[in-house]
N, C-alpha and C positions, 0 to 999 in steps of 0.2 A: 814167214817167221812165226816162230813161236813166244811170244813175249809174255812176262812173268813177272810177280811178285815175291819174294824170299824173306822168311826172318820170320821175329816174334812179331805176333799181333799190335797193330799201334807203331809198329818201328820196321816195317816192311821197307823192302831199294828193290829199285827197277833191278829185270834180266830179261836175258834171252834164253832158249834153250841151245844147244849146240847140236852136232849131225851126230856126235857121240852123244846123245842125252846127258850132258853135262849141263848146269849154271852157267853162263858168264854174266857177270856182274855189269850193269852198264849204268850204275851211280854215277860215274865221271862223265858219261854223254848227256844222261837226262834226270833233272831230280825224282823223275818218280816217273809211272806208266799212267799220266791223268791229264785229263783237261787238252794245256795246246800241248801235251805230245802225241798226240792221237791226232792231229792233223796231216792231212796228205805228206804236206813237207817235210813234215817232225819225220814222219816212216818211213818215207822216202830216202833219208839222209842214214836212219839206221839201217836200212836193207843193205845199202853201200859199205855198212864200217865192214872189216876185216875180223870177224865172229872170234877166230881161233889165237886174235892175238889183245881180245880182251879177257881181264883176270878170271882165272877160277874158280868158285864157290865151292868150298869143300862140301861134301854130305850127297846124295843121292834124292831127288826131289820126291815126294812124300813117301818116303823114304822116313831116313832122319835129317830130310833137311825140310823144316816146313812151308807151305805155298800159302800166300796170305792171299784176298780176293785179285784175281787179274786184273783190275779197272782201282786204283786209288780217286780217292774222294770222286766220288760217282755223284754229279749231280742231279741226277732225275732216273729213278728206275721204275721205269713204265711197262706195264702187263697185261699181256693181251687175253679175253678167258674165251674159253667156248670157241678157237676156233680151229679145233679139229674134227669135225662132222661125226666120227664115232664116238669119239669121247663126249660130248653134247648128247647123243642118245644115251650114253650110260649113267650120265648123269639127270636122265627125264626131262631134259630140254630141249628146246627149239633152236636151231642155226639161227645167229641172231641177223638182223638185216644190218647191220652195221658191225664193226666189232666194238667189243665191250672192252674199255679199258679200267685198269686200276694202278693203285700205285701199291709198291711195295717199299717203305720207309728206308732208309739209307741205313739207321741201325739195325738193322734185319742182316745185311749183308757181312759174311764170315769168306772164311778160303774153303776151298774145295774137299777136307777129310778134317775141320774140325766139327764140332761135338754139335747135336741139332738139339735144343733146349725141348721139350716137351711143357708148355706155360702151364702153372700152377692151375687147378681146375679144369682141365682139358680134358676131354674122351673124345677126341676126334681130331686127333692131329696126321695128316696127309701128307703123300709126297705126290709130285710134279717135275717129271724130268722135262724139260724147255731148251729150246734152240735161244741162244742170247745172241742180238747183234746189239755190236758198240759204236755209236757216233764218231767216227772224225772229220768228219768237215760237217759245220751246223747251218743250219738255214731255216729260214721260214717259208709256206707256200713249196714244198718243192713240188715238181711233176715228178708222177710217176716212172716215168721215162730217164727218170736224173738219178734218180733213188740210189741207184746204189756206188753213186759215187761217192754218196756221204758216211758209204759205210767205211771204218776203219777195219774190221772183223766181228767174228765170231768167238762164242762159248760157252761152255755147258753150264745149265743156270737150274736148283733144282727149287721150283717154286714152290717148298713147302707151304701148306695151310692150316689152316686149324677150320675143320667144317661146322660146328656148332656156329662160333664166332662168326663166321664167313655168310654164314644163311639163314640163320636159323634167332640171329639175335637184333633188333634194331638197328638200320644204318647201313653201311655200305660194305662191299667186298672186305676193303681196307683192313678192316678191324679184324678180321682174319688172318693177311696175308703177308700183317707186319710186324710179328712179335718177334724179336729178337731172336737170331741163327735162324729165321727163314728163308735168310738168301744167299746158300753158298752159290758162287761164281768163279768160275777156273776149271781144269787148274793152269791153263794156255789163254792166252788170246792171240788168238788162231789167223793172221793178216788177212785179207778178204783174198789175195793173190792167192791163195792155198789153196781154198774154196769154190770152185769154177760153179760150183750149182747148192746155194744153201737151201733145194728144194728137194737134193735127190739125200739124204743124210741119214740111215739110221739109227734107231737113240732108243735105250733100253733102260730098263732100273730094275732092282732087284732089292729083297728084306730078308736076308739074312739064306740067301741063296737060291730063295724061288723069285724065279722071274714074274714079275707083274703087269711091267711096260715092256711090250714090244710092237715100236710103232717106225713112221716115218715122217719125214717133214715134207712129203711128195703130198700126204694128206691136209695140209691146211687147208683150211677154208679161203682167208686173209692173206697172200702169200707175201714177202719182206717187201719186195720195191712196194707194194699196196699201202704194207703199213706205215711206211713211212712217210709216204705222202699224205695217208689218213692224218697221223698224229700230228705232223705240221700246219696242221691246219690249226691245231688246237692250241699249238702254243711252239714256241722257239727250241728246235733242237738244237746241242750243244755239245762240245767236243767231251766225248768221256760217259756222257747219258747210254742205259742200258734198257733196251727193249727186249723183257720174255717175251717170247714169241704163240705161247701157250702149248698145253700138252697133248701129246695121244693116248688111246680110251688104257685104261687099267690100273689109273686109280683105286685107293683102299676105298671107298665112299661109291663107287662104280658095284663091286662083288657084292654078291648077296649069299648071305650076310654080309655087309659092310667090314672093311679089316681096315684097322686103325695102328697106328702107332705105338711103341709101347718100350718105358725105358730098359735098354741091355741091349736092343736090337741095331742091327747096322743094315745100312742103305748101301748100297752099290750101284752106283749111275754112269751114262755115259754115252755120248755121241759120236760115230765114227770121225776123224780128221780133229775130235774136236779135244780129246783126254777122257780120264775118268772120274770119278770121285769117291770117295768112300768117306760116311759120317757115322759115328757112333750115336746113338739115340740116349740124351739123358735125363731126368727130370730135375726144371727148373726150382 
């Protein structure tokens, strides 16, 4: 399944996509796509409803009909860095012996084609196209071996940054990674049943039609069952929590010269199985 969020910002209802690429609307099954309905059972019961005889959503999806983030009230959105081996060399780093996690604040996160804020004083704001996976059954301690049944699915996450902020100023990743519209997410969440291998996926980005990212999720360093068990260690996974998975090499901060961000410009991203996105670049 393809499951979705629709409407104005703040006032988003659950859907599905249909085999015609329509809406349907599944307000009446679930109040929203978060938390427990991201549980085995919760999916389980919508894989079963009868798709073609819930209501239609008028408008064509980003389109004119807008996508608000796939994942409502996202309790913990967790970031993996550095762990695609070339992108780690473009960036003048080491493979790290562990992976390196951060967080990306919850208001950071927007739908998948609106607008990426450029923060006031910024010359070095990035993009990051990222493999998302999303919790539905949470646990602590899992084995790796269990991993990926606590996945509910996938989706395209683009983890923009700001690289001054990020490295180059006191403190941690964070203060980079979290400034408000740096985390569109969508425009599907993608049931992990779709997905037979979230290792083989290719996933591209592009600024204003030159390609920059063209990579694959076959290159992680950290691969999803790993991460997942890594992160449980550290703290309680939870139905609806969103793990970037991190990027491959072609980052703006990667080229030499360095190519940064810059407001008028638009983003075009996108991982096979998984949608697309398109954000306009504006200053904050």
């Amino acid at each position: 399944m393809k499951l979705l969020r629709y409407g104005p910002a703040g006032q988003e209802k659950p859907g599905v996509l249909d085999a015609q690429g329509q809406v349907r609307d599944l307000s009446g099954v679930i109040p929203d796509l978060a938390g427990n309905a991201l549980l085995p059972a919760s999916l389980a019961r919508l894989q079963a409803l009868a798709i073609d005889t819930l209501p239609i959503v008028p408008g064509t999806p980003q389109k004119d009909l807008r996508l608000g983030p796939c994942v409502g009230n996202i309790g913990k959105f967790i970031c993996i860095g550095l762990n695609y081996s070339d992108h780690a060399a473009e960036a003048g780093m080491q493979v790290p012996p562990e992976p390196v996690v951060f967080n990306k604040w919850t208001s950071a996160v927007v739908g998948p084609d609106d607008a990426v804020e450029i923060p006031r004083g910024s010359v070095k704001t990035d993009w990051e196209v990222e493999l998302g996976v999303v919790i539905g059954q949470g646990g602590r301690y899992i084995a790796e071996a269990d991993a990926m049944a606590h996945v509910a699915g996938y989706c395209v996450v683009n983890d923009v940054s700001e690289r001054e902020y990020q490295l180059e100023r006191a403190g941690t990743w964070d203060k980079g990674k979290g400034c408000d519209t740096f985390g569109p997410t969508g425009p599907w969440l993608v049931t992990a049943d779709e997905i037979p291998d979230p290792q083989a996926l290719h996933m591209w980005l592009e600024v204003d039609g030159k390609r920059y990212q063209d990579g694959s999720t076959a290159t992680m360093v950290y691969q999803v069952p790993f991460l997942i068990s890594y992160l449980s260690r550290f703290m309680s996974l939870q139905p609806g929590d969103v793990i970037s998975t991190g990027t491959p090499p072609g980052v703006g901060m990667g080229h030499k010269p360095p190519v940064f961000l810059r407001a008028g410009q638009t983003m075009h991203l996108g991982i096979d199985g998984l949608g697309t996105q398109t954000q306009r670049i504006v200053q904050a």
